[in-house]
Residue, then its C-alpha position, 0 to 999 in steps of 0.5 A: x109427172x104428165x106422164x104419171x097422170x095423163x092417161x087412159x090406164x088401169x094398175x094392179x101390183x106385180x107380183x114379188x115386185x114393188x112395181x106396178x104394172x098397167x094396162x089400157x087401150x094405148x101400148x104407148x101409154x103403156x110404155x110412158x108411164x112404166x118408163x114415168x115409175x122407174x124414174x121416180x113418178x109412179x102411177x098407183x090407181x085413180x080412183x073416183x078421180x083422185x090420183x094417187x102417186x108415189x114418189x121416189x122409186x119403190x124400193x128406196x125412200x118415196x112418198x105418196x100423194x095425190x092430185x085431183x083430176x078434174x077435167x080429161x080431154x081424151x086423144x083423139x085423132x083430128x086433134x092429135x094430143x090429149x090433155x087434163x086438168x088437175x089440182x095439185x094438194x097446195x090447190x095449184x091448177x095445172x093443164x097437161x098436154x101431150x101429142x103430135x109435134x104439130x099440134x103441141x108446137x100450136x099451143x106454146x105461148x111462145x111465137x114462131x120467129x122466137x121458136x126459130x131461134x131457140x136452141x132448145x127447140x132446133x136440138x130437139x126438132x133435130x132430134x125428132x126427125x132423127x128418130x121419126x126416120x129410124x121409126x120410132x113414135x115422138x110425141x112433143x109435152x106442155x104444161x101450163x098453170x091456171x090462174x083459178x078465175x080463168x079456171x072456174x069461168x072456163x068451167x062455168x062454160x065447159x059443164x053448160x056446154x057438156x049438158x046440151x042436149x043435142x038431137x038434130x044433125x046441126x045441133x049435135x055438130x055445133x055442140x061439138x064445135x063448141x066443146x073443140x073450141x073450149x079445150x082449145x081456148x083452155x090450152x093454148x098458152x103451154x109452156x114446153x116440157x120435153x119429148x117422148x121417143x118409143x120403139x114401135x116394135x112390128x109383130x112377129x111375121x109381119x114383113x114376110x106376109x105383106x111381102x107374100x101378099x104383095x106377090x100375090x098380087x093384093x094390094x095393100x094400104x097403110x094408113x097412119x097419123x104418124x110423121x112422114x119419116x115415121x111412116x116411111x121407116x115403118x114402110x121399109x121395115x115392114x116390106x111395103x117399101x122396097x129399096x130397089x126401084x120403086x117409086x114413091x110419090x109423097x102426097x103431101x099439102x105441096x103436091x096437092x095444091x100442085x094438082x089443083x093450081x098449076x093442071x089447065x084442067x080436071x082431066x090434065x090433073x087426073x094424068x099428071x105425074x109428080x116427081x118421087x120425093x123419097 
């Protein structure tokens, strides 16, 4: 159901089949919620901000219904997760969250050191980091129920907030602190649903230009919020990497604080060098 209706997508009919197929600005999206209507939960269009569903798989017994979209926080990527709020028909608030591992693992309502201990979350960690290695894109899900006087005091706020009218530097940066820090009140407490894995699939010819530029002499950056594994499968696969004797050095919070703490000086830092970590 989060994946039918957490989203940034468009529909339209296929043509000679009962499916439906989608279009927006995210091909996992894309993915997700095709993969959501061929288990049973499909997207049929939103309009003016009710949803319509159907449930059931097209060409055997479903059902249509419809939740109320209420509030929509899109992706974005300091915050790396999107989420909504909707009203189910028998008025039950809900909030959907899906995004980075990190950033959902925040907001579940339940501690650390009991995180650590639950088998669920070791399996599908474990799962995780598999399949950041071999490439492919992971996203963590959680979803919570609120309480509608939380809801409708929240929302007092949120549409306040909305309406400010910032025109300075300083006034349009703390309007957006201020919103940042509603959707996060609002979504921390989630309780944890499940995990995505999409192929990431490389467009054609890819590998062998960034090969020839490499020869060329260009350099090239790649630049991704994905999960350290994700980016060095990606690295190799697409030729970046290469798996003879280059070095890789990871840039991480680790090396960085190494850098700022343990070099006497600024011109000591600048000619440290860090051990290859991949």
């Amino acid at each position: 159901r989060l994946l039918a209706v957490l989203h940034e997508l468009s529909s339209r009919k296929m043509k000679d089949v009962q499916y439906m197929a989608f279009s927006g600005p995210s091909p996992d999206e894309v993915c997700l919620t095709d993969s959501a209507q061929r288990i049973g939960v499909g997207f049929l269009d939103n309009k003016s901000g009710t949803i319509h569903l159907r449930i059931g798989l097209p060409d055997g017994p479903n059902t249509e219904t419809t939740v109320q979209l209420l509030v929509s926080f899109p992706f974005v990527n300091n915050r790396a997760r999107s989420s909504c709020i909707i009203r189910e028909l028998d008025g039950t608030l809900k909030l959907y969250t899906k995004g980075s591992d990190e950033a959902v693992i925040a907001l579940l309502g339940i501690p650390e050191d009991e995180r650590k201990k639950n088998q669920l979350f070791i399996e599908t960690n474990d799962y995780l980091n598999s399949a950041s290695g071999k490439g492919l894109r992971t996203l963590y899900m959680g979803m919570k129920v609120l309480d509608e006087d939380e809801y409708k005091n929240w929302n007092e706020r949120w549409n306040t907030t909305q309406q400010i009218m910032a025109i300075t530097d300083s006034e349009k940066k703390k309007k957006k602190l201020d919103i940042e820090g509603l959707m996060l009140e609002i979504e921390k407490g989630l309780n944890y649903l499940g995990c995505t894995v999409v192929e990431d699939k490389l467009q054609d010819n890819v590998p062998s230009t960034i090969k020839n530029l490499g020869l060329a002499g260009v350099q090239v950056w790649m630049i991704t919020g994905d999960k350290m594994g994700t980016a060095k499968s990606i690295g190799y696969s697409c030729k970046m990497f290469t798996k003879d004797d280059m070095e890789i050095v990871q840039i991480d919070e680790e090396y960085i604080a190494c850098l700022l703490y343990t070099s006497p000086s600024p011109r000591d830092q600048r000619g440290s060098r860090m051990p290859s970590s991949a």
